[in-house]
C-alpha positions in Angstrom: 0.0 0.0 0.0 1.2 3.9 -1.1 2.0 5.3 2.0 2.7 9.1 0.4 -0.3 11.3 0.9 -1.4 12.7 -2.8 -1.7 16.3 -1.0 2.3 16.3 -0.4 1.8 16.1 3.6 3.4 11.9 4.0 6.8 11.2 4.5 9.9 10.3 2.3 12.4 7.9 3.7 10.8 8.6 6.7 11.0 12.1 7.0 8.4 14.9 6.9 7.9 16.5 4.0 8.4 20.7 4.9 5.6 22.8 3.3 6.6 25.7 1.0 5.2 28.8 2.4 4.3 30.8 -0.7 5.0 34.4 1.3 8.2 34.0 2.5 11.3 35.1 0.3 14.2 33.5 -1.2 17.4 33.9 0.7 20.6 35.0 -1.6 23.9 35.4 0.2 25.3 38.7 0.0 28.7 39.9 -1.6 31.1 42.1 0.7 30.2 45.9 0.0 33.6 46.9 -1.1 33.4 44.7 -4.5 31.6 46.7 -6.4 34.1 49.4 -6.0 36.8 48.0 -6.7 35.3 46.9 -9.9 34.1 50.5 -10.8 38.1 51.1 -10.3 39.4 48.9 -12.2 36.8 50.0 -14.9 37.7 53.4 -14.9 41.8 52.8 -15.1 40.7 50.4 -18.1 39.3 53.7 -19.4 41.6 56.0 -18.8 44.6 53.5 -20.4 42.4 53.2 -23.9 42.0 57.4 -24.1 45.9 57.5 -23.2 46.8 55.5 -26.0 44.3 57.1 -28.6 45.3 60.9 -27.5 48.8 60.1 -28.0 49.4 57.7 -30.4 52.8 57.1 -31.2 53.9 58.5 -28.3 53.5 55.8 -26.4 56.3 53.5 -27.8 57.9 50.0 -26.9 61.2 51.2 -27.3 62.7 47.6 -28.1 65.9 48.7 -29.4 68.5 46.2 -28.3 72.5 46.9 -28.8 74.1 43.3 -29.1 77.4 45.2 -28.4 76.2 47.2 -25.2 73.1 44.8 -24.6 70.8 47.7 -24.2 67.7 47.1 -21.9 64.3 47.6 -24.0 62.4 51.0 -22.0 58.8 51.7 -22.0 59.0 55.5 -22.7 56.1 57.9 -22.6 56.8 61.2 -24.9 55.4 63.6 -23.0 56.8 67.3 -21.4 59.9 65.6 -19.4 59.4 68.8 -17.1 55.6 68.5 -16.5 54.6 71.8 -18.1 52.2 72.0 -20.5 52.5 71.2 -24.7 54.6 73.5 -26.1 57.3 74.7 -28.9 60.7 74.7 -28.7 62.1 77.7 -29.7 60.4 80.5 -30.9 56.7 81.0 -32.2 58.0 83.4 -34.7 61.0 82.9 -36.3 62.7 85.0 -39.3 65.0 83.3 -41.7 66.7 84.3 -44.5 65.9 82.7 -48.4 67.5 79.9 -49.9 68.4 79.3 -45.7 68.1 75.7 -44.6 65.1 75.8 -42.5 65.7 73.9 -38.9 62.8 72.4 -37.2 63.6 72.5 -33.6 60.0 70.7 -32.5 58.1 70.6 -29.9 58.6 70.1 -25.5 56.9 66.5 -26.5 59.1 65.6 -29.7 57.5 64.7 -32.8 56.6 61.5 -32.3 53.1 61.4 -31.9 52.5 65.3 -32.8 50.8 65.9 -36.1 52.5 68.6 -37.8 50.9 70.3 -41.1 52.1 73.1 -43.3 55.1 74.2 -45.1 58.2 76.4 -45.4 59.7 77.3 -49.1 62.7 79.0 -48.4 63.4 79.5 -51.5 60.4 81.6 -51.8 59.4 84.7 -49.5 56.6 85.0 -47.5 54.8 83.5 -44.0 54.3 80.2 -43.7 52.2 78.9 -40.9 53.3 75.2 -39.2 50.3 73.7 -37.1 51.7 71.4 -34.0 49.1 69.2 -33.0 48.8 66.6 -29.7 45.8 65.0 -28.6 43.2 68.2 -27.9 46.3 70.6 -27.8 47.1 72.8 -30.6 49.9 75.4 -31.4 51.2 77.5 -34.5 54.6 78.8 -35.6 54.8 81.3 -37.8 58.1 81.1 -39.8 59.1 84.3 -42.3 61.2 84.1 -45.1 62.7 87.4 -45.9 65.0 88.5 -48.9 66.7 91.7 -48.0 70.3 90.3 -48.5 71.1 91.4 -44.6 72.6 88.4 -44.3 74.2 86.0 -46.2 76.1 82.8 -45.7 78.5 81.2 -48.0 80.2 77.4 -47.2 83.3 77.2 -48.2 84.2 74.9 -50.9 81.0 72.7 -52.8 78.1 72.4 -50.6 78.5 68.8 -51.8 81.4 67.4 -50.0 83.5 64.3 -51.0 85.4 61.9 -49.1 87.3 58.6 -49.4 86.6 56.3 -47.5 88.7 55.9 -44.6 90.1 59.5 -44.7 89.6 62.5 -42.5 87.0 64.7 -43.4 88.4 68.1 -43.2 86.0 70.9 -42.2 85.7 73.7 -44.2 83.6 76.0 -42.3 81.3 78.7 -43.5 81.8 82.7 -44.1 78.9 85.0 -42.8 78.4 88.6 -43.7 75.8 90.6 -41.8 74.7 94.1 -42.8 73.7 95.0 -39.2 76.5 93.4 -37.4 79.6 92.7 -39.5 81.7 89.1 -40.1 79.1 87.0 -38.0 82.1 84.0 -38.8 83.0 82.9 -35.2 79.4 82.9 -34.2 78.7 79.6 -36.2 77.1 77.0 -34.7 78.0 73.7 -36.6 76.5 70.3 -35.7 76.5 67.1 -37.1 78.9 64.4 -37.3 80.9 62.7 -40.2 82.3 58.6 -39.9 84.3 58.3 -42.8 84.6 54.8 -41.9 81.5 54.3 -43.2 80.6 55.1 -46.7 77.2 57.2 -47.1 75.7 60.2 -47.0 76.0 62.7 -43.8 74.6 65.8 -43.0 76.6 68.6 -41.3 74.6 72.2 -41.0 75.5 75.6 -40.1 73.3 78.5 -38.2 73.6 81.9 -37.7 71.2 84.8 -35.4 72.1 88.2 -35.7 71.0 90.5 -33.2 67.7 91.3 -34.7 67.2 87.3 -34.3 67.4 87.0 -37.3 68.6 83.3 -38.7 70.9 81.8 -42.0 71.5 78.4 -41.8 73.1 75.7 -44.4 73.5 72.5 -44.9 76.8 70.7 -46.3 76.2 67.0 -47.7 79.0 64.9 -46.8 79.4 62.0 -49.1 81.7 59.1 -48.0 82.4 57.4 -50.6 84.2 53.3 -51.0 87.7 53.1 -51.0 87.2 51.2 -54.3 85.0 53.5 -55.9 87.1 56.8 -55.4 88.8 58.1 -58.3 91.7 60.2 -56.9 93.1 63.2 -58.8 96.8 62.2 -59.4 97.5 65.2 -62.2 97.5 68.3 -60.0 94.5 70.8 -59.4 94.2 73.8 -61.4 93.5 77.0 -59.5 92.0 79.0 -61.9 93.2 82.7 -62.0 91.0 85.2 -63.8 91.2 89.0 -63.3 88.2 91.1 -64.7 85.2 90.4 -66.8 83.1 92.5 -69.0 80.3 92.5 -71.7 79.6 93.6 -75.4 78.5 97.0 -73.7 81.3 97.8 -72.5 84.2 96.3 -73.6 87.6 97.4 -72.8 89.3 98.8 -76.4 91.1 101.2 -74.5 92.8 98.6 -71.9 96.1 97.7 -72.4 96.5 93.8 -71.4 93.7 92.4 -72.6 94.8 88.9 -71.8 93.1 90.0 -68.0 89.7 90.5 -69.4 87.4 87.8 -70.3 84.0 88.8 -71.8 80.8 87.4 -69.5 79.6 85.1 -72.4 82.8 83.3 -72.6 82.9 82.9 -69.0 79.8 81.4 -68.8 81.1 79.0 -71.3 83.6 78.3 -68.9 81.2 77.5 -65.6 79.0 75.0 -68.0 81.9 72.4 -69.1 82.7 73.3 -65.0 79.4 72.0 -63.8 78.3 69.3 -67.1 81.8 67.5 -66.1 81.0 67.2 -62.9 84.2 68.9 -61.0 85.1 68.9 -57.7 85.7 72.4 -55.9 87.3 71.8 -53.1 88.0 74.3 -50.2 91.4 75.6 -49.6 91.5 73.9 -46.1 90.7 71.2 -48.3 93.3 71.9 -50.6 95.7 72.3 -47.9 95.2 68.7 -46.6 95.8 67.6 -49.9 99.3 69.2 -50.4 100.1 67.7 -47.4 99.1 64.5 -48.2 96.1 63.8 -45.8 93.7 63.7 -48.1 92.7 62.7 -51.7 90.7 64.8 -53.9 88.4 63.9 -56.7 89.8 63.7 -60.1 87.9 66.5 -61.6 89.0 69.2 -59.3 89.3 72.6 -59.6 89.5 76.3 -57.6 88.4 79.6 -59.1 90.2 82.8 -58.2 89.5 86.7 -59.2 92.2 89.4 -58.3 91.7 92.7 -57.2 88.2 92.9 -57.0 87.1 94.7 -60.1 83.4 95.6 -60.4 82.8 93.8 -63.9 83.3 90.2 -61.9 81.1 91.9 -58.7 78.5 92.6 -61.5 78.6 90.3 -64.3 81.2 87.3 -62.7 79.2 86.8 -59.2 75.7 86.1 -61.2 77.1 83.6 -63.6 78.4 81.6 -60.3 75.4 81.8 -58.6 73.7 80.6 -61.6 76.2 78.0 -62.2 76.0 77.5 -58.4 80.1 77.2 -58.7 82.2 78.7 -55.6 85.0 81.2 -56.7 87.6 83.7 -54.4 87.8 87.6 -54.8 91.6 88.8 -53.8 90.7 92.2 -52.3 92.9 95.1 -51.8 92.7 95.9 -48.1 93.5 99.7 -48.7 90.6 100.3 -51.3 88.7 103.1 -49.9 85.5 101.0 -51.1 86.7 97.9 -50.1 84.7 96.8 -46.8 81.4 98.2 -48.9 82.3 95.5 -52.1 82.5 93.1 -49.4 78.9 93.8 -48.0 77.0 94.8 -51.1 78.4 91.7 -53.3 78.4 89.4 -50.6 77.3 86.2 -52.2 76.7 82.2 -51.0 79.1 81.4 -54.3 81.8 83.9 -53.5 84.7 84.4 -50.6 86.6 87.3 -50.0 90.0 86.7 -49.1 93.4 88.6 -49.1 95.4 90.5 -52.0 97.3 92.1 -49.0 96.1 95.4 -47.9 98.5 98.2 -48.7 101.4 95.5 -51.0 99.6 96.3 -54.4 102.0 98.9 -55.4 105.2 99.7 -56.9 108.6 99.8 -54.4 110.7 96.6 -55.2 113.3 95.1 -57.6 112.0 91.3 -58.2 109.4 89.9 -61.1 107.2 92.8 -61.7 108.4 95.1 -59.3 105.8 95.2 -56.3 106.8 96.5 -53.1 106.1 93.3 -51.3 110.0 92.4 -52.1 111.6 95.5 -50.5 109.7 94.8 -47.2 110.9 92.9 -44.0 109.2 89.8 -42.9 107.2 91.8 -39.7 106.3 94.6 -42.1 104.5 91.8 -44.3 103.4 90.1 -41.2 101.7 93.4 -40.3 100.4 94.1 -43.6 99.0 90.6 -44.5 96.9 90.7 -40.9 95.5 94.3 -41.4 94.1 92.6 -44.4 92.9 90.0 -43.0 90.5 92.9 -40.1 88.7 93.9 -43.7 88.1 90.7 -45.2 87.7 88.5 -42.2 89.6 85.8 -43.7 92.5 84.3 -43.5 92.5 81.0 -45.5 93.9 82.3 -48.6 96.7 85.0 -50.4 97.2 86.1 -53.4 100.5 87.9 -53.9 100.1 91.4 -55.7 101.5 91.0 -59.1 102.5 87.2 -58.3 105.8 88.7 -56.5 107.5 86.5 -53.9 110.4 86.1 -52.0 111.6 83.8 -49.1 111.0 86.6 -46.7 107.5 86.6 -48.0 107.4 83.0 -47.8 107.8 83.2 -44.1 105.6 85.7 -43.2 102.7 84.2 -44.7 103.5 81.3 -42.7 103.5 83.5 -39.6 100.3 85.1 -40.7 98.5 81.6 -40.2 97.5 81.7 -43.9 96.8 78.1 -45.3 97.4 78.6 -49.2 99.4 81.5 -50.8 99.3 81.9 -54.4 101.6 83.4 -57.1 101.3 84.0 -60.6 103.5 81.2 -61.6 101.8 78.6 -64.0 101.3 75.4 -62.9 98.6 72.6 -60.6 98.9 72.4 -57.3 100.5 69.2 -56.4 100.9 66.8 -54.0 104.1 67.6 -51.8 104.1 71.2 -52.8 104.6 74.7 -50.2 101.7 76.1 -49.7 103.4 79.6 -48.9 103.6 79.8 -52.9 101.8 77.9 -54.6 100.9 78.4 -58.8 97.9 79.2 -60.5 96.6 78.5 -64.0 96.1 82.2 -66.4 92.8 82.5 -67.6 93.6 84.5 -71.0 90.7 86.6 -72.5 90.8 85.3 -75.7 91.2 81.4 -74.5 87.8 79.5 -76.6 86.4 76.4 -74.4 88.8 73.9 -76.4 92.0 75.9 -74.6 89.9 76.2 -71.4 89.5 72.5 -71.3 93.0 71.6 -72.2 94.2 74.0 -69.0 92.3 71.5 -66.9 
């Protein structure tokens, strides 16, 4: 017989069945209070990561670069304001350069990495232009000016496309700056970037000047450094090129009495083409000085251009050919020109350096080769002469001896006068091995066509 009651009430292995009372509640243990905040935590520094990463982007990197030779630990670095103030540019919001200046970006308190940046500058055009800096919500503008009032203007010396064998030094050639406002601005250079000539490639060295208006010129030098095995050496001698005056079909010089110093502006032109379609070399002269000496090759195709005396045909009709051509010449100046300092600033030019034709030796007074003074003077009296020159021109790499006259007296002071190459009017390269007190040039005649000009190469 079914012992279990149909209305629920009998028992189940012997026990009671316990009747559900339909009012009373279910019973569900409770979690400690705290939990729920520490989940609303955890949920907001979730947050707060994902909005970190998307405001700045790349600048939060995984800096895994290792250094197998310094086994270099990998750093988790943050780009942000190293000294907790807010976004903001390095440098100046306004900045005015000069044209055909090599514009430095100098970036932001945060880097680049991770900034947006958007505009331009065409320094080889006037104008404003406007550069928009932009991190996460944070956004700031520099306006950058490029003005063309020839107040200042820098000029590298040598190619702005330096060469270099491989495993050589790389000499530097330094830069010349003119400034209308404040003079030679020379020793105030700042010049950064390094050169391993170990290493063939390209390398980037620049130059930057402010005058006291703030105003900036900068360049840049490319240094190439190229194989050992791919360097062709010059092993004939480099030509230094002496011309005197030039002049045009307007106004050409019937009436002057050596005509072999003139060369008419079309035939120089001439010249500067084969220059720059044969791809030479124009080395500085602290260049050239390391090559005398046997530090340093030079390529093949190598050349220097000179200009005595300063005449204004080469000022006006000479210094626009080169900076067409973009080829690098020298002006000899006469120190004791009563216009000299002004040809100085009002021709100053990125193509052309102004260097010594002595200041007061340019004269009549002695008894060897054409009869300058320079011969009947004693060595301090050069010595003296040769640095008053170099207070006008600011330069003291190069001399060209007035009328070519030399002596070993002359020989010496130049030497004392820290010059590094001193020219005559002698004909001949400049070789390996040779003294650099008195070293020969290569005439330019008036009438020599671009057959003769190339042979003299």
């Amino acid at each position: 017989m079914d012992t279990t009651e149909r209305s629920g009430m009998g028992t189940s292995k012997g026990y009671p069945k316990k009747r559900l009372n339909v009012n009373q509640k279910s019973v569900v243990a409770k979690k400690p209070w705290y939990l729920k905040g520490v989940v609303i935590i955890v949920a907001i520094l979730i947050i707060a990561l994902v909005a970190v990463f998307f405001l700045f982007g790349k600048g939060l990197l995984a800096n895994f670069n290792s250094d197998s030779s310094s086994e270099k630990t990998s750093i988790f670095q943050l780009s942000l304001p190293s000294d907790g103030e807010s976004f903001r540019l390095n440098g100046a919001n306004e900045q005015t350069i000069m044209i055909r200046s090599h514009y430095i970006e100098e970036g932001t308190s945060a880097g680049l990495d991770g900034v947006t940046v958007t505009g331009f500058v065409d320094t080889e055009v006037a104008g404003d232009y406007v550069l928009t800096y932009e991190l996460g919500r944070e956004k700031l503008t520099r306006t950058v000016r490029v003005v063309d009032d020839r107040q200042m203007v820098m000029n590298l010396n040598g190619t702005q496309a330096t060469m270099v064998r491989q495993g050589q030094p790389y000499v530097e050639s330094g830069c010349n700056v003119i400034c209308k406002t404040d003079g030679n601005l020379k020793t105030a250079v700042e010049v950064s970037g390094t050169v391993d000539t170990a290493v063939p490639g390209e390398y980037q060295v620049l130059y930057k000047a402010v005058n006291s208006q703030g105003v900036i010129c900068a360049k840049k030098r490319t240094v190439s450094v190229v194989p050992d095995n791919e360097f062709v050496a010059n092993t004939e001698g480099v030509p230094v090129l002496m011309y005197h005056y030039v002049y045009s079909e307007a106004d050409e010089p019937f009436d002057k009495a050596d005509k072999n110093n003139w060369i008419k502006n079309s035939a120089f032109e001439e010249h500067l083409k084969h220059l720059t379609e044969s791809n030479y070399y124009f080395p500085s002269y602290q260049e050239l000085s390391a090559y005398v000496k046997g530090e340093i090759d030079l390529p093949e195709k190598s050349a220097v251009l000179t200009f005595d005396d300063g005449q204004e045909g080469f000022l006006k009709l000479g210094i626009p050919l080169l900076e067409q051509y973009k080829v690098p010449a020298t002006s000899f100046i006469v120190g004791v020109d009563s216009d000299a300092s002004e040809k100085i600033s009002t021709y100053a030019s990125e193509y052309v350096t102004f260097q010594s034709h002595s200041f007061d030796m340019h004269r009549a007074g002695g008894n060897v080769g054409h009869g300058g003074v320079i011969s009947a003077l004693r060595e301090e009296e050069i010595v003296e002469d040769l640095l008053k020159a170099k207070e006008v021109v600011h330069n003291g790499e190069a001399f060209a001896y007035p009328f070519g006259d030399n002596t070993e007296t002359a020989h010496q002071a130049v030497l004392k006068a820290d010059i590094l190459c001193s020219f005559t009017t002698q004909y001949g390269k400049v070789q390996k091995g040779a003294d650099c007190s008195h070293l020969p040039r290569v005439r330019v005649v008036g009438n020599l066509d671009v057959a003769g000009f190339r042979g003299s190469l």
